[in-house]
FIGUPA-728175 format. One record per residue (C-alpha): x, y negated, z; residue number from 1; residue in one letter. Coordinates in nm, 4 decimals. Layout:
BEGIN
R / X / Y / Z / NUM / A
...
This chain:
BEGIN
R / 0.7397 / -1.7879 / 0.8929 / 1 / X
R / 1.0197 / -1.5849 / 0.7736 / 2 / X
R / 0.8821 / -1.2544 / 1.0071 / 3 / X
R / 0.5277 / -1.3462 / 0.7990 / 4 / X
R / 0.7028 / -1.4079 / 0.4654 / 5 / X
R / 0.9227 / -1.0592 / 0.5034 / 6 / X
R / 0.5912 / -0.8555 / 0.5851 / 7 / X
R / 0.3938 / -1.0079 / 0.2888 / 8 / X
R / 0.6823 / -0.9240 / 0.0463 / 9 / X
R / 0.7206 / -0.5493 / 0.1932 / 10 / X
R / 0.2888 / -0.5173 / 0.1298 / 11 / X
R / 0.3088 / -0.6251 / -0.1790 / 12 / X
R / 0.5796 / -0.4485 / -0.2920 / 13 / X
R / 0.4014 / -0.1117 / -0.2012 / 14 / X
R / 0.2428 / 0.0722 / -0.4472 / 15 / X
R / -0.1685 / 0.0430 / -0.3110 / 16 / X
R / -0.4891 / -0.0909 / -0.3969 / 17 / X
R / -0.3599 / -0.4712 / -0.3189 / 18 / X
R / -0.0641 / -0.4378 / -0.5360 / 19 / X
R / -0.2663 / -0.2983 / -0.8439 / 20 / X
R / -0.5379 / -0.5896 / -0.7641 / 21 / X
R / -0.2842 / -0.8619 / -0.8046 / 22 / X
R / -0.0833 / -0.7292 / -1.1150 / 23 / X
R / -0.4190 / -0.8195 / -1.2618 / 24 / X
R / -0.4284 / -1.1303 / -1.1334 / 25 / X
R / -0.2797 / -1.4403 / -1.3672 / 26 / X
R / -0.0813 / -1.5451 / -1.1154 / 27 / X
R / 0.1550 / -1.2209 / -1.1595 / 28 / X
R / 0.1317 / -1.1801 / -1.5308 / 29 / X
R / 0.4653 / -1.1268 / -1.6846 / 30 / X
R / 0.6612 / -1.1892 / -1.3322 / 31 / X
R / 0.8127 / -0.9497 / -1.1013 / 32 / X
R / 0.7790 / -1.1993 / -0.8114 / 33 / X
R / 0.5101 / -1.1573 / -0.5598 / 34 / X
R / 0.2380 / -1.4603 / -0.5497 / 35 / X
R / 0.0862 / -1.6217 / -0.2759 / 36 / X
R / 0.3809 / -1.7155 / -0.0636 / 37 / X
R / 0.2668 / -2.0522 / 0.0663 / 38 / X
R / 0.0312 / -1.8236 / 0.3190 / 39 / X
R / 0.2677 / -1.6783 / 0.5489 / 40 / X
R / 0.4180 / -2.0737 / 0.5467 / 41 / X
R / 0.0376 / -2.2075 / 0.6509 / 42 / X
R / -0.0250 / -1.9320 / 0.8737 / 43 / X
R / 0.3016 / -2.0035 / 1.0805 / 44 / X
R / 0.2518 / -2.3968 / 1.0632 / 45 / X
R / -0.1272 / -2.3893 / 1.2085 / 46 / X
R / -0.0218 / -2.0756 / 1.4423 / 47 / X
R / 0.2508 / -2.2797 / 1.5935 / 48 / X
R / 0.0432 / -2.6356 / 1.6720 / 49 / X
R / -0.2550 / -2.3690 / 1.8355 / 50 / X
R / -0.0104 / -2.1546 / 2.0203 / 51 / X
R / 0.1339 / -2.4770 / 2.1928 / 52 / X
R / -0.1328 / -2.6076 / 2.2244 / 53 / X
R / -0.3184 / -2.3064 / 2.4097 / 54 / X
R / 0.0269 / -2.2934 / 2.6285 / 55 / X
R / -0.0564 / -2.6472 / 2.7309 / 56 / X
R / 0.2971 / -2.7781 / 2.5830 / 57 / X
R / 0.1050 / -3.0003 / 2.3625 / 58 / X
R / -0.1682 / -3.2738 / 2.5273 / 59 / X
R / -0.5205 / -3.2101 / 2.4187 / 60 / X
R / -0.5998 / -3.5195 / 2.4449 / 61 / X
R / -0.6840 / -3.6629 / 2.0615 / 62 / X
R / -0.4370 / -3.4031 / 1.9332 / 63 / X
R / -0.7580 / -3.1039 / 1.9396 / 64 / X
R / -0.9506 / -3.3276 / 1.7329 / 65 / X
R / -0.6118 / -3.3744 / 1.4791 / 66 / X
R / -0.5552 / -3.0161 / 1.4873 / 67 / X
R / -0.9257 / -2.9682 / 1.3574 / 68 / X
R / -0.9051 / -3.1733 / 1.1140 / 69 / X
R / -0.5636 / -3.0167 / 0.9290 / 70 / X
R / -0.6637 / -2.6901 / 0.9552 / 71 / X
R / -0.9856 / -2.7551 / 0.7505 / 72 / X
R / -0.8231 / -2.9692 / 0.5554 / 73 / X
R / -0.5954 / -2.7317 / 0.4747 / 74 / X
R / -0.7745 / -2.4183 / 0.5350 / 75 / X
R / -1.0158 / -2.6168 / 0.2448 / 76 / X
R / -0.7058 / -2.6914 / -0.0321 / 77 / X
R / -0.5683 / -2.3602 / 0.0433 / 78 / X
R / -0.9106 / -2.1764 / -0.0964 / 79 / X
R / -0.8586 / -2.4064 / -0.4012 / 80 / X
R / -0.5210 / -2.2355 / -0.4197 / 81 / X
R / -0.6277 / -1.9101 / -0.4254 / 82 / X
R / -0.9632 / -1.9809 / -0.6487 / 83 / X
R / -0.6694 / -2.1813 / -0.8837 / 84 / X
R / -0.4106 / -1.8601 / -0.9040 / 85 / X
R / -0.7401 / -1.5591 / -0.9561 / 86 / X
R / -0.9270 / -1.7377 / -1.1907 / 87 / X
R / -0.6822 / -2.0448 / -1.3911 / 88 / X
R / -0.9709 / -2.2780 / -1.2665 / 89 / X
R / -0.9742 / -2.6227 / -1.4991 / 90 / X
R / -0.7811 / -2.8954 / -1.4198 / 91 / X
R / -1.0720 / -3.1017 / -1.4160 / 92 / X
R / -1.3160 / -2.9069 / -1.1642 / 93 / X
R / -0.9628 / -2.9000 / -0.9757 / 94 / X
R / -0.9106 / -3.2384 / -0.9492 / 95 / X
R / -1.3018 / -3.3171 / -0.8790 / 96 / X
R / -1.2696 / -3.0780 / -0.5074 / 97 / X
R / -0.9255 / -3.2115 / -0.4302 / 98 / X
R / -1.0646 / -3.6172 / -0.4635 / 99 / X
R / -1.3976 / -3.4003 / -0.2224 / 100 / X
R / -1.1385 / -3.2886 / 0.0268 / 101 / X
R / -0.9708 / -3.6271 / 0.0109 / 102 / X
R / -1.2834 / -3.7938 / 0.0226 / 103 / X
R / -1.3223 / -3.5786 / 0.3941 / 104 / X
R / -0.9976 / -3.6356 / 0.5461 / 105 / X
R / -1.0681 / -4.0399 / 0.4361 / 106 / X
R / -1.3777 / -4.0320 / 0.6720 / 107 / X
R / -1.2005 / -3.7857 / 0.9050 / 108 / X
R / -0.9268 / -4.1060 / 0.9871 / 109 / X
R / -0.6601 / -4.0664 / 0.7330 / 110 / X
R / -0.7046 / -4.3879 / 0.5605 / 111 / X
R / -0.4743 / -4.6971 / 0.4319 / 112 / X
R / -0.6570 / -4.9880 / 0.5548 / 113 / X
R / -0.3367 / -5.2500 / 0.4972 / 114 / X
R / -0.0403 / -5.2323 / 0.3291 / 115 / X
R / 0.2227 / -5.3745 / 0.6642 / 116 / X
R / 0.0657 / -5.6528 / 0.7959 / 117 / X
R / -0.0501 / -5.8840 / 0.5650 / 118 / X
R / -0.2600 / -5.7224 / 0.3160 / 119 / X
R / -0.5895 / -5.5708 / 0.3947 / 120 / X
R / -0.6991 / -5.3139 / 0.1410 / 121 / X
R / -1.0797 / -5.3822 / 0.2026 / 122 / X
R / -1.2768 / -5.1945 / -0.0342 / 123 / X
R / -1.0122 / -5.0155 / -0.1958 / 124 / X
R / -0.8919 / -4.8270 / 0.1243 / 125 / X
R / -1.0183 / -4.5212 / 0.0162 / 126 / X
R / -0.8933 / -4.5684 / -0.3406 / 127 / X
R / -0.5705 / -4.6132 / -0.2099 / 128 / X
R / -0.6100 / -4.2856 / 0.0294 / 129 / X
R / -0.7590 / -4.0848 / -0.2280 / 130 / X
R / -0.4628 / -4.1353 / -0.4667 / 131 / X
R / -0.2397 / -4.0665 / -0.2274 / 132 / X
R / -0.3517 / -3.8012 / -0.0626 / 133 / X
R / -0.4500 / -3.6015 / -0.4385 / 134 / X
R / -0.1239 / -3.7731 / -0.6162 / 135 / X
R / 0.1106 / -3.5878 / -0.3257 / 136 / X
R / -0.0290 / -3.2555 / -0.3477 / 137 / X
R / -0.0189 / -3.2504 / -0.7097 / 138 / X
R / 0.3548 / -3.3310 / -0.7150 / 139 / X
R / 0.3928 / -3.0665 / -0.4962 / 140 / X
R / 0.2212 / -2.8607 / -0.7023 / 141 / X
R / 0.3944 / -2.9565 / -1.0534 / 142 / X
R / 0.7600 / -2.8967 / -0.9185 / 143 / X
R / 0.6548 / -2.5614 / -0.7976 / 144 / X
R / 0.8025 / -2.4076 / -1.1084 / 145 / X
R / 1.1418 / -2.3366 / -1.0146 / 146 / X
R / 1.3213 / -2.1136 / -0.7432 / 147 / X
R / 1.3637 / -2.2943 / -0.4273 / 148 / X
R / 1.2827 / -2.6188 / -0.5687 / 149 / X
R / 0.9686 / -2.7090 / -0.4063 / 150 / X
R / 1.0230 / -2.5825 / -0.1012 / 151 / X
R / 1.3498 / -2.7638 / -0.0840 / 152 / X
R / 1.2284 / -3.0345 / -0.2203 / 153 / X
R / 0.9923 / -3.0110 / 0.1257 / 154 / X
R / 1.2497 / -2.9043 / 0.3803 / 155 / X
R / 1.4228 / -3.2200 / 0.2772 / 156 / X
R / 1.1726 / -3.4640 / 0.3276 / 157 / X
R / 1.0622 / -3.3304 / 0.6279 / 158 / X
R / 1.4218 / -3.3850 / 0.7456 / 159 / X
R / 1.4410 / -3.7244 / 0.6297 / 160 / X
R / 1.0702 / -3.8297 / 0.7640 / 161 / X
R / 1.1522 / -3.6953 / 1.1378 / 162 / X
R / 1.4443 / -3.9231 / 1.1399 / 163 / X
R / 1.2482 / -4.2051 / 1.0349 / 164 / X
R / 0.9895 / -4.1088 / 1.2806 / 165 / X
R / 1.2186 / -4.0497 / 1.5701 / 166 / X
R / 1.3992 / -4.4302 / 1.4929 / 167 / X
R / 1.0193 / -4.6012 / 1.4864 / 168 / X
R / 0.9500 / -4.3818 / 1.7970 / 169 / X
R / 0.6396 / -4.2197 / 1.6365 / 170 / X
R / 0.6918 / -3.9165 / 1.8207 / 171 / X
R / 0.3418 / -3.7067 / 1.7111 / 172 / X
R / 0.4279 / -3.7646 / 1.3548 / 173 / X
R / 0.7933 / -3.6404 / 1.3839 / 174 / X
R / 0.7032 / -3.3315 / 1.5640 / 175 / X
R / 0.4591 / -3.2009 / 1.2935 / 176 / X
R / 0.7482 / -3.2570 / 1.0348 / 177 / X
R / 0.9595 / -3.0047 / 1.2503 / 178 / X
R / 0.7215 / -2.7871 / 1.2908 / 179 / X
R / 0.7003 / -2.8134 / 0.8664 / 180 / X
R / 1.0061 / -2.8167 / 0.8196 / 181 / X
R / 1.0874 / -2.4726 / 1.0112 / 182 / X
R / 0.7535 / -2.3026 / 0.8634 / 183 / X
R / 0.9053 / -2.4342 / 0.4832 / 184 / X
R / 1.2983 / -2.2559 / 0.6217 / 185 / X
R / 1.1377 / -1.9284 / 0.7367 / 186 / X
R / 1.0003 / -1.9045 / 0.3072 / 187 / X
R / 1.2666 / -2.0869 / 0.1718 / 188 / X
R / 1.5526 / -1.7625 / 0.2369 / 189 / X
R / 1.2806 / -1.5606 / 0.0066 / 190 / X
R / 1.2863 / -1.7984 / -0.2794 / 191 / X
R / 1.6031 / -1.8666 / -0.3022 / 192 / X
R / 1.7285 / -1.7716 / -0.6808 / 193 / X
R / 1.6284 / -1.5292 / -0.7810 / 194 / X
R / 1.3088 / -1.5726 / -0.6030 / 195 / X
R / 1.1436 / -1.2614 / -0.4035 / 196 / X
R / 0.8169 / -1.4592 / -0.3661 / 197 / X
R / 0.6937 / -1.7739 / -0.4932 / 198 / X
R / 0.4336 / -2.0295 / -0.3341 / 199 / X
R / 0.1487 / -2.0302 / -0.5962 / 200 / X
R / -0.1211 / -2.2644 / -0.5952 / 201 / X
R / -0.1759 / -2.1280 / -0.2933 / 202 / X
R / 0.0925 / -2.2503 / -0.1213 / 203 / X
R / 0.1934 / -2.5528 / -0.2921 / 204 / X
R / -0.1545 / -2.7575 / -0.3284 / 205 / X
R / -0.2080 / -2.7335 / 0.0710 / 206 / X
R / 0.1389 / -2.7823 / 0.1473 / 207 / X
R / 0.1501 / -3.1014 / -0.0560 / 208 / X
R / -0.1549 / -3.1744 / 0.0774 / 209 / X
R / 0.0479 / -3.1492 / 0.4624 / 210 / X
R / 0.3201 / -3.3823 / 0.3154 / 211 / X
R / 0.0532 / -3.6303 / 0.2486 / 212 / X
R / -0.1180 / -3.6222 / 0.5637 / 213 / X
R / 0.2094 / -3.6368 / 0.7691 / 214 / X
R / 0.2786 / -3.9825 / 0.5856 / 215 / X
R / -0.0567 / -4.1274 / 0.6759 / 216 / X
R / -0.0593 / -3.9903 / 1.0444 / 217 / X
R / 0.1154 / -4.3136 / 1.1829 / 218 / X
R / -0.1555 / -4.5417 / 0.9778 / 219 / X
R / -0.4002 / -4.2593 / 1.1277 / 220 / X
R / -0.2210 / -4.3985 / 1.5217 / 221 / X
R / -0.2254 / -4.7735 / 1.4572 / 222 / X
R / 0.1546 / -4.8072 / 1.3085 / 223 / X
R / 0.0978 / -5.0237 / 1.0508 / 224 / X
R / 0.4724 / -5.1151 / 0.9600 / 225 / X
């Protein structure tokens, strides 16, 4: 992540046909940052799972079909991101493909089905689900407007969820929020005040969209507590 976030800042900082392309861009009007940092941040979070995967360090079993699933999920929210910083897409068309992609990753497995062990949702699982999954990414995506603070904000909770994890011995869900966590530190040294690069819509709505996932992986493996 930071090798990926380094390399994207030295590109865009060159003067060539990509720099002149974004200065036009929304995204870069009136800032002296460069956009689109949440890429080198997805790139080394997917890169990682498949590389270990590949190597055999990770067991295929179930955990092919999971990998699938994020990186369309995010692949998906991350065009959003990109369609969202070119063109200042409305909030409403927005929100209508984010509750679409949520809508997916419902019927994909993510889903709240109880809340502990008492109370069955029913019906209103995938309300539930949908809220949650589109509520998360859009905080994410709000608090993205100052230096270090979403990404922080994400290194943080990462932190906080592996020990959680680790304690309830829900081992899958605690190693994705390393792997997170250490994609999130590789950016975070760039956007440190004063920020070299920023995450954009492009980074922030798929990255909340991670955080939100992570959460409902252990509903996703039968923990229900």
């Amino acid at each position: 992540s930071f090798v990926l976030t380094l390399t994207l800042i030295k590109i865009i900082r060159r003067n060539n046909f990509f720099t002149s392309l974004l200065n036009r861009l929304p995204i870069s009007s009136g800032k002296s940052v460069s956009p689109f940092g949440g890429i080198p941040v997805i790139l080394s979070f997917l890169a990682t799972l498949w590389l270990l995967l590949f190597l055999g360090m990770i067991d295929r079993a179930g955990n092919v079909d999971l990998l699938k699933i994020l990186t369309v999920g995010l692949g998906l929210m991350c065009l959003l991101g990109v369609f969202d910083d070119i063109t200042n897409c409305p909030p409403r068309i927005k929100l209508f493909i984010q509750v679409g992609i949520a809508c997916l990753l419902y019927f994909a497995g993510f889903q709240i089905e109880r809340i502990g062990s008492l109370i069955e949702l029913g019906p209103f699982s995938i309300l539930l689900t949908i809220f949650w999954i589109v509520g998360i990414t859009n905080a994410i995506n709000l608090i993205d407007g100052m230096d270090g603070l979403a990404p922080g904000i994400i290194f943080f909770s990462c932190l906080t969820l592996t020990f959680v994890y680790l304690e309830r011995e829900i081992n899958g869900a605690a190693f994705l929020t390393v792997v997170l966590a250490g994609s999130t530190l590789g950016f975070f040294f760039f956007n440190l005040p004063p920020a070299k690069i920023i995450l954009g819509d492009t980074g922030s709505l798929p990255l909340g969209l991670l955080v939100s996932l992570i959460t409902l992986l252990p509903l996703n493996q039968g923990h229900t507590d």
